[in-house]
C-alpha positions, -999 to 999 in steps of 0.1 A, spaced: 140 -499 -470 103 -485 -471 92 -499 -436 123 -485 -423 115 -448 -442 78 -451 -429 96 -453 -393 121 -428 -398 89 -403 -412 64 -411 -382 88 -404 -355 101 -368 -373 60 -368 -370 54 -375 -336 85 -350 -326 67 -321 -343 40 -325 -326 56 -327 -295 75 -295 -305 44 -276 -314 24 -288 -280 50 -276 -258 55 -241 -279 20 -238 -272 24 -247 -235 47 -226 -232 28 -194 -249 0 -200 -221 3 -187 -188 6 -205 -162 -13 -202 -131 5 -207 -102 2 -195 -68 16 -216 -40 2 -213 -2 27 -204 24 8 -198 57 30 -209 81 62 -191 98 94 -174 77 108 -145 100 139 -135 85 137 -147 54 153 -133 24 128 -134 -5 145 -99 -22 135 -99 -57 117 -127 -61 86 -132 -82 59 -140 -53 32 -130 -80 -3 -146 -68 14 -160 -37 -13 -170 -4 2 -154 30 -27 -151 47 -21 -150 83 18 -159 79 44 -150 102 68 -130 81 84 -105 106 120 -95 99 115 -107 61 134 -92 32 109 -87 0 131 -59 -12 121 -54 -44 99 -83 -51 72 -88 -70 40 -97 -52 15 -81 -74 -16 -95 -64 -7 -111 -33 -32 -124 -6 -23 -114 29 -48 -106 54 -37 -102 91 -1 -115 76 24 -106 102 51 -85 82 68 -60 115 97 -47 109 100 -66 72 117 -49 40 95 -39 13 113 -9 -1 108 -9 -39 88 -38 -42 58 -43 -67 23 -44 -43 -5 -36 -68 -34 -51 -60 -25 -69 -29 -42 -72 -3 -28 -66 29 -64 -66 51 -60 -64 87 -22 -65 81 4 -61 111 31 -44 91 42 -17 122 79 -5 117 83 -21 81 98 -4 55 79 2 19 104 30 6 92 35 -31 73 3 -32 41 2 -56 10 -1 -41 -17 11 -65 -49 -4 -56 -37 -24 -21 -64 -34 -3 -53 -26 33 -86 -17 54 -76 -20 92 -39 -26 83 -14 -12 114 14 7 97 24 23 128 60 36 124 61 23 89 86 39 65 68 49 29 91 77 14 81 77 -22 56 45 -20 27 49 -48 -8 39 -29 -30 56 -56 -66 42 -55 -56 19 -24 -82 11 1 -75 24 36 -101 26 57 -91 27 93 -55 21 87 -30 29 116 -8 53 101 2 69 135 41 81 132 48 66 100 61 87 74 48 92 41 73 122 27 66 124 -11 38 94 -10 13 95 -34 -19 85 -24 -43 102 -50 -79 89 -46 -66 66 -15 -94 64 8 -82 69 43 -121 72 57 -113 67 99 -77 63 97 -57 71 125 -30 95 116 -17 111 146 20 118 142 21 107 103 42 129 77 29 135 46 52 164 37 55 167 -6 28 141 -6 6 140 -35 -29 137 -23 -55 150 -49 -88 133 -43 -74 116 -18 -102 108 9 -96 118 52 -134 120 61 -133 112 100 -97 106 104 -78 117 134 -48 138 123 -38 149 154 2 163 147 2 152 115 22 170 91 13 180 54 36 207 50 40 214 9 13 185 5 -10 188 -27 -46 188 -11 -67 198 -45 -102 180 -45 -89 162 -11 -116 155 13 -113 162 48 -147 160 59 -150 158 102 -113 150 101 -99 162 135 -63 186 127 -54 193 163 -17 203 159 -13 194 121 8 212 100 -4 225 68 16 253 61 26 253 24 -1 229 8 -16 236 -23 -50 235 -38 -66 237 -2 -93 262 -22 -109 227 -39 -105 208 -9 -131 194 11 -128 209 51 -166 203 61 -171 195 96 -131 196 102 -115 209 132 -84 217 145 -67 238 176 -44 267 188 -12 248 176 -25 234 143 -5 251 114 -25 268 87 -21 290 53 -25 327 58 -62 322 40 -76 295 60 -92 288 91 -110 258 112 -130 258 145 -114 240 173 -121 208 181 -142 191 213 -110 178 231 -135 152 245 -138 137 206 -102 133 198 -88 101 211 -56 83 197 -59 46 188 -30 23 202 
């Protein structure tokens, strides 16, 4: 009976240890972030967990990411046209040199994206959070923005012409150099903004707040751009403005 006992003791042994290794495996997180680089038009990845995922360069026009999450994500120059992003969870991706014209980002969250040289032409963003993000020369030209927050965003060079940021929250955000040709900020929140040689030929401003801490050095604008009863800007050198494709 005691070789049998001995037995009977070393395996309850080894299956503790077991147990306790894989509750300890399973405590840790686990890194994984797959590589999909190739072509997925039309796919449906709606609220999956895409966390850490590698789309650099992919081919994901049409796609559904509807409220995915993708914090994190790598996708320069990814090709996401027309795709569905509304509500999806964005911070910290980065979306460099993206072609992401006509998609739809509806209430996503995009705190922190890096998108430098991203076209967003046409691009629906009612509601979409892009505090802190990095924008430098995006192409923003007739997307609309109604309600974004962009706080801090640094839009430096964008192209804007045609874009809506009406309701948009955009203390601190940064618009030195941009063309905003027709863009409209009507009811915007402007405090601390800086608009610094931006060009506001046609823009709407009427109704913004806070334009009194706001940065308008070197702006310009023209006969038809829209401002408060307290404000003024010299008109622009119609040779300067030019709208990017």
């Amino acid at each position: 009976m005691f070789a049998p006992q001995m037995r009977l003791i070393s395996l309850a042994g080894l299956m503790t240890a077991a147990f306790a290794n894989t509750a300890l495996a399973q405590s840790q997180p686990v890194a994984w972030s797959p590589s999909y680089i190739g072509a997925c038009a039309d796919c449906d990845l709606s609220g999956r967990n895409l966390a850490g995922w590698t789309l650099n360069g992919a081919n994901y026009s049409g796609a559904r990411f509807d409220y995915a999450f993708m914090r994190g994500v790598r996708a320069t120059a990814v090709n996401m046209q027309n795709a569905n992003v509304t509500g999806a969870d964005l911070r910290g991706a980065d979306l460099t040199s993206g072609r992401l014209a006509d998609a739809v980002f509806n209430n996503a969250r995009m705190q922190d994206v890096l998108a430098s040289g991203a076209d967003f032409r046409r691009a629906r963003m009612q509601g979409a959070n892009l505090e802190k993000a990095r924008l430098i020369g995006v192409n923003f030209e007739g997307a609309t923005l109604l309600f974004a927050r962009l706080e801090t965003a640094d839009l430096s060079g964008a192209n804007c012409t045609d874009t809506v940021m009406d309701r948009a929250n955009l203390r601190g955000t940064i618009f030195n150099g941009a063309n905003l040709t027709d863009a409209s900020f009507a009811g915007a929140d402007v405090s601390n903004a800086s608009f610094r040689d931006a060009r506001l030929p046609g823009a709407d401003l009427t109704g913004i707040t806070g334009a009194s801490t706001a940065d308008f050095a070197g702006a310009c604008g023209s006969l038809t751009t829209r401002l408060p009863a307290n404000m003024s800007l010299p008109m622009c050198d119609v040779s300067l403005i030019k709208t990017e494709d």
